[in-house]
N, C-alpha and C positions, 0 to 999 in steps of 0.2 A: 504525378505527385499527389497525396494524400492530401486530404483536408476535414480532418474533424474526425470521428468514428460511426460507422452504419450498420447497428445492430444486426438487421435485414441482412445485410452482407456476410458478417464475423457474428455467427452466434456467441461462439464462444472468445473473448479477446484476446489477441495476442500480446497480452501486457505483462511483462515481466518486472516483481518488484523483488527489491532488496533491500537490505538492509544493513547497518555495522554501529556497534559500542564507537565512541569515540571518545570514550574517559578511560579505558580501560578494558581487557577481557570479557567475553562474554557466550553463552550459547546464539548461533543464530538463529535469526526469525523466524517463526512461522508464518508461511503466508500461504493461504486458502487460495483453492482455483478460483479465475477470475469468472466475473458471468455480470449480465448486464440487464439495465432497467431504464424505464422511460417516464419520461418528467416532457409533460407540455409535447411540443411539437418536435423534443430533441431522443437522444438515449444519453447513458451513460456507462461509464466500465465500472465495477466495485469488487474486491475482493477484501477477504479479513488479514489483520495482520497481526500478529502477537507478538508483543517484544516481553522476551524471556527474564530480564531484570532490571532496576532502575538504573537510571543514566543516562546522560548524552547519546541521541540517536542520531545517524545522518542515514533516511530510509529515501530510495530512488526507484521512481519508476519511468519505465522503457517501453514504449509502443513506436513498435517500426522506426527505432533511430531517433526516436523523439523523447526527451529525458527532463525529467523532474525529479528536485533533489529539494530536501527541506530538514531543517533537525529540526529535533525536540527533545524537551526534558523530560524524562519518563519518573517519577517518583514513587515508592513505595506504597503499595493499595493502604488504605487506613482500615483498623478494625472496625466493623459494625459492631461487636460485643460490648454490652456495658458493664 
């Protein structure tokens, strides 16, 4: 059994993320290979994710059978132009 993640071990992690529109149609996500960094005496997994249009997101990630699922409201970037 697994407990935690060990950089040392998984350079590269085997974390699979996903993502889906839940209001409606949409292109899927971009998601960057994942790769990993360290904070204090721990690591951590990071990859980027780009969600392609505003709206309701329910984006889930997956390590070895292990799953985290969260939404979010994604809204249209605001112009910097004045």
């Amino acid at each position: 059994m697994r407990f935690g993640y060990d950089s040392r071990a998984e350079q590269r992690p085997a974390i699979k993320v996903r993502g889906r529109r839940l209001d409606g149609p949409a292109p899927p996500l971009l998601v960057l290979p994942p790769t990993n960094t360290f904070q204090g005496p721990g690591s951590a997994m990071l990859t980027g994710v780009y969600v392609p249009t505003p709206g309701c997101w329910e984006i889930t990630g997956d390590y070895h059978g292990n799953k985290l699922s969260f939404v979010v409201w994604v809204e249209q970037a605001k112009s910097t132009r004045q």
